[in-house]
Every structure is written in structure tokens, then in C-alpha cells.
C-alpha positions as CSV (number, residue, x, y, z in Angstrom):
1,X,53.8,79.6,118.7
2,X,54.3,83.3,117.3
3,X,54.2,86.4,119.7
4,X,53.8,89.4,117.7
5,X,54.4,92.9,119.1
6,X,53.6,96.2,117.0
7,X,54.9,99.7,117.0
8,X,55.2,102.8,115.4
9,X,51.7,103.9,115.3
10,X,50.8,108.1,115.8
11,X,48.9,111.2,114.6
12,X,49.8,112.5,111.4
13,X,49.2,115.2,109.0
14,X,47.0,114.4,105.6
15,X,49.8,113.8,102.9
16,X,52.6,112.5,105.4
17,X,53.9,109.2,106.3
18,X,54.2,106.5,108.7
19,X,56.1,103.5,108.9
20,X,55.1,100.5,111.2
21,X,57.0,97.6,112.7
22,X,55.8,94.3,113.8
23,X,58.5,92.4,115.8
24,X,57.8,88.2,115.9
25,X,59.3,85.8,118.3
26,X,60.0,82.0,117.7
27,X,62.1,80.4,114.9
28,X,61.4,79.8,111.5
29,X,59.8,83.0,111.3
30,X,60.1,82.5,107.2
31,X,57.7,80.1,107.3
32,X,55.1,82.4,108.4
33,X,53.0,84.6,105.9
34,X,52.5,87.9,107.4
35,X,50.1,90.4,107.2
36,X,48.3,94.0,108.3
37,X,44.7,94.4,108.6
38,X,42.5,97.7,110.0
39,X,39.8,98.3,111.8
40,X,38.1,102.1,111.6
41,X,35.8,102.9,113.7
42,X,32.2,101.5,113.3
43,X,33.6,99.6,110.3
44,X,34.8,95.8,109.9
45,X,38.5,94.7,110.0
46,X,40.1,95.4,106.4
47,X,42.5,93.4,105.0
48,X,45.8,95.8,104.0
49,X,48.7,94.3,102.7
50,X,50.0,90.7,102.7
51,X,53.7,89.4,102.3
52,X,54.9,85.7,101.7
53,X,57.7,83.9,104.2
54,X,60.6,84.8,102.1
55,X,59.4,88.2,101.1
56,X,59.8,87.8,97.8
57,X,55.6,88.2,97.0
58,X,53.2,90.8,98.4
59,X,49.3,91.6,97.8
60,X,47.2,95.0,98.7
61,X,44.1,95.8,99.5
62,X,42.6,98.0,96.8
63,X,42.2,101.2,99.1
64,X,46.1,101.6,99.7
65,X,48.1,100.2,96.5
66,X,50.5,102.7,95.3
67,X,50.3,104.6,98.7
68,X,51.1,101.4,101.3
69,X,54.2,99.0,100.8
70,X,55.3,96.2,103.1
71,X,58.5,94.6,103.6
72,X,60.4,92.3,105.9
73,X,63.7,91.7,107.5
74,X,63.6,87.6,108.9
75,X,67.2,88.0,110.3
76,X,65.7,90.8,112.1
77,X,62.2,88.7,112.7
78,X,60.2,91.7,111.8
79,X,57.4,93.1,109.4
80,X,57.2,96.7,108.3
81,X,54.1,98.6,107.0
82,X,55.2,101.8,104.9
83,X,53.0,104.3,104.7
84,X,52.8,107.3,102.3
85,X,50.3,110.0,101.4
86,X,48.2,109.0,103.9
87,X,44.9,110.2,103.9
88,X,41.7,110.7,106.6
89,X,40.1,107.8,106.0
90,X,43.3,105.8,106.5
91,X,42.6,106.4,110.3
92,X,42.2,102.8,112.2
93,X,43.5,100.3,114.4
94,X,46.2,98.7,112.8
95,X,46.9,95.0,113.1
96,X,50.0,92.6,112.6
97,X,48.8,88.4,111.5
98,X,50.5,85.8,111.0
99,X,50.0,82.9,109.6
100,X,50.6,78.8,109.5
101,X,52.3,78.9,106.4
102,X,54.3,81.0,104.0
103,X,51.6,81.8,101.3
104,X,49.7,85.2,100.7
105,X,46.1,85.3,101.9
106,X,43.9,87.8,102.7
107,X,40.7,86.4,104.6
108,X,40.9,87.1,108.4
109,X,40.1,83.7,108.9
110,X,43.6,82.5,107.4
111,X,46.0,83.8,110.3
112,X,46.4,82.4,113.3
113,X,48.7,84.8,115.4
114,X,47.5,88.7,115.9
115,X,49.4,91.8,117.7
116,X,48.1,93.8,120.1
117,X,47.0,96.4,117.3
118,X,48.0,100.1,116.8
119,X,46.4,103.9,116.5
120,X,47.1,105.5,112.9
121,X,45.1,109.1,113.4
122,X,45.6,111.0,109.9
123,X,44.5,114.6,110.5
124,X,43.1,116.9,108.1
């Protein structure tokens, strides 16, 4: 089973940036697709960004391409979510998936492991 433990979430200023880390236990952790979702208030949970097990593919959501890049380090077993220009409405819990195998997806319904979730606050 994955473990997946997020950090890096904070308040930040409209135009600044934000980079968060999601740390996986277990081995193998190539062979997981992993991927951030959000969840604003009073809204449903967002798909983000989505990156295959060897890193080499990634997919985004159409609200944060260009602004939004994620990455991973499997020596490290971890997943990063760059964030840049951020805006107000980019405000939301922020969550790290993972899933059985090492394909993009975006549907919720497609990962299997989920962190604890983080605050992003973007002020004006």
C-alpha cells in the first residue's frame, strides 16, 4: 500500500508562488501514476495536474496550464506541485493521489491512495 503525506501548503499574495511536496512510502513508487486534485470551498474536487510513473508524461487541468507544473524525484519518492502566478480563485484544499498503475488519468475515481490534503489561501 502507498502512504502519502503532503506539505508546503500557505497564504500567499495574488501573483506569487508556491511549491508543494507530496512524500510516498513503499517501493516501486514508479509504478504509481500520481496526481493533485482541489477542492474550493462549496465547489467539487478538481482534477489539477497528473504525472506518469517515470515522469516522463504530464496532463493539466485547463484552469492552471501555463501557471501549474508538476514534477517528481522517485529516488526521493516524492511529487511536487509548482505553482506560479497564482491567482484568488486558486484558493482550495489541495490533494496528493496515487494510483494502481503508471498511466495519466484524471477522473477521481482512478486513484486509489490520497494524502491528508493541504490549505493554498491566495490573497488579493
Amino acid at each position: 500500500q502507498v502512504q502519502l503525506v503532503e506539505s508546503g501548503g500557505g497564504l500567499v499574495q495574488a501573483g506569487g508562488s508556491l511549491r508543494l511536496s507530496c512524500a510516498a512510502s513503499g517501493r516501486t513508487f514508479s509504478a504509481y501514476a500520481m496526481a493533485w486534485f482541489r477542492e474550493a470551498r462549496g465547489k467539487e474536487r478538481e482534477f489539477v495536474a497528473a504525472i506518469t510513473g517515470t515522469g516522463r508524461n504530464t496532463r493539466y487541468g485547463d484552469s492552471v496550464k501555463d501557471r501549474f507544473t508538476v514534477f517528481r524525484d522517485n529516488a526521493k519518492n516524492t511529487v511536487y506541485l509548482q505553482m506560479n502566478s497564482l491567482k484568488p480563485e486558486d484558493t482550495a484544499v489541495y490533494y496528493c493521489a496515487a494510483a494502481n498503475y503508471p498511466y495519466l488519468s484524471a477522473p477521481i475515481r482512478n486513484y486509489n491512495y490520497w494524502g491528508q490534503g493541504t490549505q493554498v489561501t491566495v490573497s488579493s
